[in-house]
C-alpha positions as CSV (number, residue, x, y, z in Angstrom):
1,X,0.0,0.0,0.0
2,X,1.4,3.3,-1.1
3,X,2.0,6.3,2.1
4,X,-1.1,8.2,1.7
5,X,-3.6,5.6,0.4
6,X,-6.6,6.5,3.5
7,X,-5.3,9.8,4.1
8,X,-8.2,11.5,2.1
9,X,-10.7,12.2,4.5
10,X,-8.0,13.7,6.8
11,X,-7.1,15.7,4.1
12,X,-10.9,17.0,3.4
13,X,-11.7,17.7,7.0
14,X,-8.6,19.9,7.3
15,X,-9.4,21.9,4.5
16,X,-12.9,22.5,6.0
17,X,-11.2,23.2,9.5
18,X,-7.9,24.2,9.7
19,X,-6.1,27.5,8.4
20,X,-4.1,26.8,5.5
21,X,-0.8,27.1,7.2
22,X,0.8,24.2,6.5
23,X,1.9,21.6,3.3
24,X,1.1,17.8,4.9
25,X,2.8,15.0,4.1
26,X,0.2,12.6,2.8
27,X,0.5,10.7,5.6
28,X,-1.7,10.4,9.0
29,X,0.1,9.1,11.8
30,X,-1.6,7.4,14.5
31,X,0.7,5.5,17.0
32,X,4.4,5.2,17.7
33,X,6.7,3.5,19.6
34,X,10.6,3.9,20.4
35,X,12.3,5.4,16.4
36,X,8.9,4.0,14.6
37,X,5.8,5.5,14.0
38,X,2.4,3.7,12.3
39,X,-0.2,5.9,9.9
40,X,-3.7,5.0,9.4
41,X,-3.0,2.3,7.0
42,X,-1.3,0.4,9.5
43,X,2.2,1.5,7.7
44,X,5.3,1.6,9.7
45,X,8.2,4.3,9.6
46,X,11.1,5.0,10.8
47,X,11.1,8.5,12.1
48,X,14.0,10.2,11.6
49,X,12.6,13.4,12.2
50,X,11.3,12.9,15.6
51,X,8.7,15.8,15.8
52,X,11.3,18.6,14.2
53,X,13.8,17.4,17.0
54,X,10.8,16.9,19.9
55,X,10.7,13.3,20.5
56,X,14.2,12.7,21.8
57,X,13.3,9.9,23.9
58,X,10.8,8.5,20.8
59,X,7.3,7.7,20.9
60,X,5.0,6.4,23.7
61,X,8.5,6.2,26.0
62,X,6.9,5.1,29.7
63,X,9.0,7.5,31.4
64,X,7.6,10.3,30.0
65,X,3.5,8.5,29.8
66,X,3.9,7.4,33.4
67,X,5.3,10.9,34.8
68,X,1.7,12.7,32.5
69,X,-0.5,10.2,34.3
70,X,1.2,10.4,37.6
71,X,1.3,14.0,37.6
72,X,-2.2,14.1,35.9
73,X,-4.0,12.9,38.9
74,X,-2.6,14.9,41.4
75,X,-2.1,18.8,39.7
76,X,-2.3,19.9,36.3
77,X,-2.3,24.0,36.0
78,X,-1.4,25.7,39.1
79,X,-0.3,29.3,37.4
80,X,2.5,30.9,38.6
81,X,1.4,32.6,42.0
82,X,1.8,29.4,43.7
83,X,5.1,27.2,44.1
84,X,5.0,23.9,42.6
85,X,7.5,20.7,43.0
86,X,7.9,20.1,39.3
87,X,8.7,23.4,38.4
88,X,11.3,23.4,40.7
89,X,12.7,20.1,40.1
90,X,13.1,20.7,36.4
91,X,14.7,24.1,37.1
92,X,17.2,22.6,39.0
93,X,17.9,19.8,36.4
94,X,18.1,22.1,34.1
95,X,21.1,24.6,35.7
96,X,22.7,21.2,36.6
97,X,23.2,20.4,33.2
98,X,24.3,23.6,32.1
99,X,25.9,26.6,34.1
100,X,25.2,28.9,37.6
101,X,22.1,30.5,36.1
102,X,17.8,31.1,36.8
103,X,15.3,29.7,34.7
104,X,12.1,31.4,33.5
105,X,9.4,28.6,32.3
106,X,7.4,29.6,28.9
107,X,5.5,27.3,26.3
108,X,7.6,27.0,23.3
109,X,11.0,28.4,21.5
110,X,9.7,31.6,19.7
111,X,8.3,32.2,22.8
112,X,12.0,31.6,24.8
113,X,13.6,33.6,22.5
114,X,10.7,36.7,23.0
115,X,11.8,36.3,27.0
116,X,16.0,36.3,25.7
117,X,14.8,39.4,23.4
118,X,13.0,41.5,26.0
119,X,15.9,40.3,28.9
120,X,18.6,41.5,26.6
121,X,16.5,44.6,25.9
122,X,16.3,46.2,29.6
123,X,19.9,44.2,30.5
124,X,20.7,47.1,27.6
125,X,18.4,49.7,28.8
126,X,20.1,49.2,32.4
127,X,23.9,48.2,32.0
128,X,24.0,49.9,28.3
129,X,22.6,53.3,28.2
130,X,19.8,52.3,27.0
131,X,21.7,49.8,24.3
132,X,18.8,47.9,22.5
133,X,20.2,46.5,19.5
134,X,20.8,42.9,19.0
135,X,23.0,41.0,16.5
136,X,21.7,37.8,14.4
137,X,23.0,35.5,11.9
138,X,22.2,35.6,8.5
139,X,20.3,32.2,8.2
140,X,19.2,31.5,11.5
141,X,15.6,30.7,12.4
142,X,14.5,31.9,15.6
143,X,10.4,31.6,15.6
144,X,7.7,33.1,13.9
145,X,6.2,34.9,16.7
146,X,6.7,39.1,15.7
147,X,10.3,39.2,17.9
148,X,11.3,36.1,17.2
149,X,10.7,36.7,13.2
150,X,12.5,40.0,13.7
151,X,15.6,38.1,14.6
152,X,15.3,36.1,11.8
153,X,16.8,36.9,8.5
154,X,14.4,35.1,6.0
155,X,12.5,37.3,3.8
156,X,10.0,35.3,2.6
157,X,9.0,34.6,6.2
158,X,9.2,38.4,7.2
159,X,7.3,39.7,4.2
160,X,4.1,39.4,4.6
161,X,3.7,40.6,8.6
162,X,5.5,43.9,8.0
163,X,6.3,46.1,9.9
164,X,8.2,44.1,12.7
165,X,9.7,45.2,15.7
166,X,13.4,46.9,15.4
167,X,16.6,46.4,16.6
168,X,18.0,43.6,14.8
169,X,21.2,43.4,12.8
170,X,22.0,40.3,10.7
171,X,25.5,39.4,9.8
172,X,26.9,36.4,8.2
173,X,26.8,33.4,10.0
174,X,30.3,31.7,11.2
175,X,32.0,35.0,10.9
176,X,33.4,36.6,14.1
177,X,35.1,39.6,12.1
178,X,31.4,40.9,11.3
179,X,29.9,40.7,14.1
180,X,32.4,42.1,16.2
181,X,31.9,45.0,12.8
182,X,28.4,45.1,14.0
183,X,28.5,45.9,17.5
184,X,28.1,49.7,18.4
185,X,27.1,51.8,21.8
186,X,23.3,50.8,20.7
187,X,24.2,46.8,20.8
188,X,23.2,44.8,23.8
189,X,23.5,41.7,22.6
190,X,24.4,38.6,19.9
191,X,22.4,36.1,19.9
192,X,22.5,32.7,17.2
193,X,22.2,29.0,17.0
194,X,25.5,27.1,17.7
195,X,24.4,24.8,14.7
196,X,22.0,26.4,12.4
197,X,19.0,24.3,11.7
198,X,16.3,25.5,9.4
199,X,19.1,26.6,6.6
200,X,20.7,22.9,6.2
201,X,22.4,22.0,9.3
202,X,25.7,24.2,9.8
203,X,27.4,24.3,12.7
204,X,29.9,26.8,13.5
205,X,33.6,26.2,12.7
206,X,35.3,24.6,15.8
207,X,37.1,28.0,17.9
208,X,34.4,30.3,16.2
209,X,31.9,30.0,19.2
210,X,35.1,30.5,21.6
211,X,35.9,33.5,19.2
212,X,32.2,35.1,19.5
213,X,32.3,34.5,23.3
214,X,35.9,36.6,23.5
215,X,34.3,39.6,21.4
216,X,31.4,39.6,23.6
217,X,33.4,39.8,26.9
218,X,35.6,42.4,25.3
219,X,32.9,44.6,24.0
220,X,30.5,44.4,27.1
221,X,27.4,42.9,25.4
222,X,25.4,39.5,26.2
223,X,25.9,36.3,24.1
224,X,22.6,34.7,24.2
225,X,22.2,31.0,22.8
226,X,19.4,29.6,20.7
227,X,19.5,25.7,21.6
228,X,16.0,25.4,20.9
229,X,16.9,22.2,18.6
230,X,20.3,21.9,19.6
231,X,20.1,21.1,23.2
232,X,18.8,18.0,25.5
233,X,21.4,16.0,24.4
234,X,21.1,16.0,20.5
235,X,24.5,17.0,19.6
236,X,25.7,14.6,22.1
237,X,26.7,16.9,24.9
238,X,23.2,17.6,26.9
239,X,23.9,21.4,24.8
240,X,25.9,22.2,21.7
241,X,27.6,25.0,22.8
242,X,29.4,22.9,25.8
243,X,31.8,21.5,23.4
244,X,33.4,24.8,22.6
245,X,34.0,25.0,26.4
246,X,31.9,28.4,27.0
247,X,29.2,29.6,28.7
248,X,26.8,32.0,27.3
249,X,24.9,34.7,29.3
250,X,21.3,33.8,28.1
251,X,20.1,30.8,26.7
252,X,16.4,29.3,24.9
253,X,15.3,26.0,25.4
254,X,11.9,24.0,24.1
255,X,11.6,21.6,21.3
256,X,13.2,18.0,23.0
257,X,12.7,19.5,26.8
258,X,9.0,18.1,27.0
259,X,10.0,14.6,25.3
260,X,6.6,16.1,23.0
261,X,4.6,18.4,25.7
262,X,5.2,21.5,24.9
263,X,7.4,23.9,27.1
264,X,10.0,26.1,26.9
265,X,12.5,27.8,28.9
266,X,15.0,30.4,29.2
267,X,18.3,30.4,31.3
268,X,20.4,33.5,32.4
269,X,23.4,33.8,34.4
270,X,23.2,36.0,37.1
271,X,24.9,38.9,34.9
272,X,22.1,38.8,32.9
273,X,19.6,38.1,35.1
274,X,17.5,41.6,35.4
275,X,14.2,40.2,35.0
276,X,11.7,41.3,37.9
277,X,8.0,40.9,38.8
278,X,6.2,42.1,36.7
279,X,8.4,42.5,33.5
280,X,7.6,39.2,31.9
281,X,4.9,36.3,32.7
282,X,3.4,33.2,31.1
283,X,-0.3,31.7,32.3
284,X,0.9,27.9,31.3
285,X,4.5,28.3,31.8
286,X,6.3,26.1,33.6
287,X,2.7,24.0,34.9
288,X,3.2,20.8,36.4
289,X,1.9,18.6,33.8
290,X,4.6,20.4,31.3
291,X,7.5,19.8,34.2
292,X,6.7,16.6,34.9
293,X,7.5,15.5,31.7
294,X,10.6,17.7,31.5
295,X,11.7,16.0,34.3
296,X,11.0,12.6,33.3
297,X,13.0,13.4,29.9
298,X,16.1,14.6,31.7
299,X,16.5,12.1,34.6
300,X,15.7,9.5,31.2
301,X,18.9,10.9,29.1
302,X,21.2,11.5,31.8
303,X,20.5,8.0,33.8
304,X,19.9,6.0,30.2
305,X,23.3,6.5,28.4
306,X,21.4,8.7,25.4
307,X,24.4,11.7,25.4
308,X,26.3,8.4,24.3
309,X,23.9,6.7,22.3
310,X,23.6,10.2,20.4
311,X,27.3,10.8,19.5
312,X,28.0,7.0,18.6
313,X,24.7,6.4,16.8
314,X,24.9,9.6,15.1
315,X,28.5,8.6,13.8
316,X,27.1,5.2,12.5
317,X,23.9,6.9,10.7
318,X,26.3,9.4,9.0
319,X,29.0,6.4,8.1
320,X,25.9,4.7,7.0
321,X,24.6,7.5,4.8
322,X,27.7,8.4,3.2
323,X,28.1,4.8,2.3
324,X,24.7,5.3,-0.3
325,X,27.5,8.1,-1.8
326,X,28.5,5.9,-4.8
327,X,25.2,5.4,-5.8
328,X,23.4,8.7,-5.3
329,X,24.2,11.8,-4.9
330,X,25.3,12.7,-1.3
331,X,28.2,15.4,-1.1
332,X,28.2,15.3,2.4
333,X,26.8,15.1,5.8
334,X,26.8,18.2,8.0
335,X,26.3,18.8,11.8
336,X,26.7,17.1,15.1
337,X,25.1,13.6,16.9
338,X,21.6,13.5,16.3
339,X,21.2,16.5,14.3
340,X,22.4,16.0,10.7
341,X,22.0,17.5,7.2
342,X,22.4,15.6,4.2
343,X,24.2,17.7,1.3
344,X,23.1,16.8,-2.0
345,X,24.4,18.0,-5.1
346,X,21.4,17.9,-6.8
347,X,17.8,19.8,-6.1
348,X,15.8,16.5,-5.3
349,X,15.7,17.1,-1.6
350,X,11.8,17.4,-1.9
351,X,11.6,14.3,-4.4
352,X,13.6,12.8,-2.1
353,X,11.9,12.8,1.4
354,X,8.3,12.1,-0.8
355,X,10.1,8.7,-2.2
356,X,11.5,7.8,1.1
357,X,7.6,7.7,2.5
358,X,6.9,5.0,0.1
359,X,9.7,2.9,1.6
360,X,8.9,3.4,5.6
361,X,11.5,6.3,6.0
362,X,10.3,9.7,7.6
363,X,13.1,13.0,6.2
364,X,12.8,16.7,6.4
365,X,13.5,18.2,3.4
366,X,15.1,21.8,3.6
367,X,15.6,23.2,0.6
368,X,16.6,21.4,-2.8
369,X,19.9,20.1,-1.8
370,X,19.7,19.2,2.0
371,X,17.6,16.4,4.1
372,X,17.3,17.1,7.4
373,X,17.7,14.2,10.0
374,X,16.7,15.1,13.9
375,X,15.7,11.4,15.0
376,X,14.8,10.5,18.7
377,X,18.3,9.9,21.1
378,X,17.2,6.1,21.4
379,X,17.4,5.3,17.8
380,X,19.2,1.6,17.5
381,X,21.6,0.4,14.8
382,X,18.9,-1.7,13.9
383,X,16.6,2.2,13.4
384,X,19.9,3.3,11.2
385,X,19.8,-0.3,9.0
386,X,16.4,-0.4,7.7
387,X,15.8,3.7,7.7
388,X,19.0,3.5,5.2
389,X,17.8,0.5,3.0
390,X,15.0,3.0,3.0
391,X,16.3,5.7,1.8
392,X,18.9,3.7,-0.8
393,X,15.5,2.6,-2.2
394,X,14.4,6.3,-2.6
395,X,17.1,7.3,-4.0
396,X,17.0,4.9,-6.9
397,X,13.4,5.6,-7.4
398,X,14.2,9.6,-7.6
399,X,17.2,8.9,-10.0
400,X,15.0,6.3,-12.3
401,X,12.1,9.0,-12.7
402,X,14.8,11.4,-14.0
């Protein structure tokens, strides 16, 4: 049965009910379990996209189902005028893992990075003369909420929603020279992705982060993190930027931290930390249910060996990829762990990922020329075989179509 064959009448109902904001795969998924997925046919994929880099620990994982249902019959919503044990409990995983800092509990990344926007904004207006601007990276995608597509240099997303917010300077990505150019009296702060995500998987060239840390310190402005995909572990390091060996002064979290409920967060060391009652507040952020599972996915990847599995079964999934080289045409694979773009050197990204449903394999095409691969930390060799027999099989199809 081809992907898509009983999809139709989810396809109909949408278009009555849904705004038309989104291009579906013609595919309905209705169960998962560990790397694999099943549709409404009863098909079976391998899901190498996990969510956009959500489900790290996979699909229907008992840690994270048992700490919802635990957590569901004793307190879901509190709001934030009361203290709650999850809340906390995260929060403390969460500086354990990465540096001395406070954590402010949101819903998603655009809306951690609109917290890191208006934190760098009075940090500026209080320890900068009133400093406001901040630096991006050309190429970087940072939400679609107004703030968040401010700071993010893609046109066709900006376009249409003009005028948005000021105070954002984009400079090319992996260059320290221009965005030390960039900074002025009216600069409060830089703020990028350690590997970019949405434009094909590039990380930063190893010392660059180190460099961009140095230029900060030097020139008295924050450096503020997106690891909304990069962290919880992905990279293989619980966040990407702990390889370089620094520490940044704000940084966003979401995507993987829920394991697939959504919540978000943002860090700040105690430099940056200017935020007071009153200046910034979320109804949902930061509710039990949320933390519960946040802290079910943490204690999961730091007690389960899945920083490990990441970097050694992200090796073998690149190996394996690159060995389909001879045959098709891969240029090479970019990025870190678990969070890997396929280069192509020709524009069948989309053809691709389309061909690779009809053999049980779940891609992200970005582009022409790159497939994105963000699969779940607990993906198995045996995840890697059949996903790449998988896409071997698309590729040949894509190649014999012309």
């Amino acid at each position: 049965m081809t992907a898509g064959a009983g999809v139709a009448g989810y396809a109909e109902r949408e278009a009555r009910l849904l705004m038309h904001t989104y291009t579906r795969q013609p595919v309905a998924l209705v169960s998962g379990n560990g790397a694999r997925v099943v549709d409404s046919d009863g098909r079976e994929y391998v899901d190498l996209v996990a969510g956009i880099a959500v489900n790290v620990l996979g699909h229907a994982h008992p840690a994270v189902t048992e700490a919802l249902a635990e957590q569901a019959k004793r307190l879901v919503h509190a709001s934030n005028l009361y203290y709650t044990e999850p809340q906390l409990a995260l929060a403390e995983k969460l500086v354990y893992s990465a540096f001395p800092s406070r954590v402010f509990f949101c819903n998603s990344g655009a809306e951690a990075v609109e917290g890191a926007i208006k934190l760098a904004r009075k940090w500026g207006k209080v320890h900068r003369n009133g400093a406001g601007t901040i630096v991006c990276a050309k190429g970087a995608f940072h939400g679609r909420t107004l703030g968040a597509l401010a700071a993010t240099a893609n046109a066709r997303y900006q376009e249409p929603f003009q005028p948005l917010p000021r105070g954002f300077v984009h400079v090319a990505y992996n260059d320290p020279a221009a965005i030390a150019a960039a900074i002025d009296s009216s600069t409060c702060a830089v703020m990028l992705e350690p590997i970019e995500g949405e434009s094909g998987v590039h990380p930063l060239d190893p010392g660059v982060l180190a460099e961009i840390r140095r230029i900060c310190d030097d020139r008295d402005v924050l450096l503020m993190l997106d690891e909304v995909q990069t962290g919880m572990g992905r990279t293989g390091d619980w966040w990407a930027h702990q390889r370089d060996g620094i520490t940044p002064d704000v940084m966003t979290i979401a995507k993987g931290l829920g394991g697939g409920v959504p919540i978000g967060a943002v860090m700040a060391v105690p430099r940056a930390d200017v935020l007071v009652p009153g200046d910034h507040g979320s109804t949902f952020g930061g509710n039990p249910l949320a933390c519960a599972a946040g802290d079910a996915v943490m204690r999961t990847i730091a007690h389960g060996g899945l920083l490990e599995n990441a970097a050694t079964i992200g090796d073998y999934l690149s190996e394996s990829l690159m060995s389909l080289a001879a045959a098709a045409p891969i240029e090479r694979i970019r990025g870190r762990g678990l969070m890997l773009g396929v280069a192509l050197s020709a524009d069948v990204a989309p053809q691709v990922s389309a061909a690779a449903l009809e053999h049980g394999v779940i891609v992200n095409a970005i582009g022409k020329r790159t497939l994105r691969l963000v699969p779940p930390l607990v993906l198995t060799r045996d995840d890697v075989d059949l996903a790449v027999r998988g896409l071997e099989a698309a590729f040949a199809d894509v190649q014999a179509t012309g």
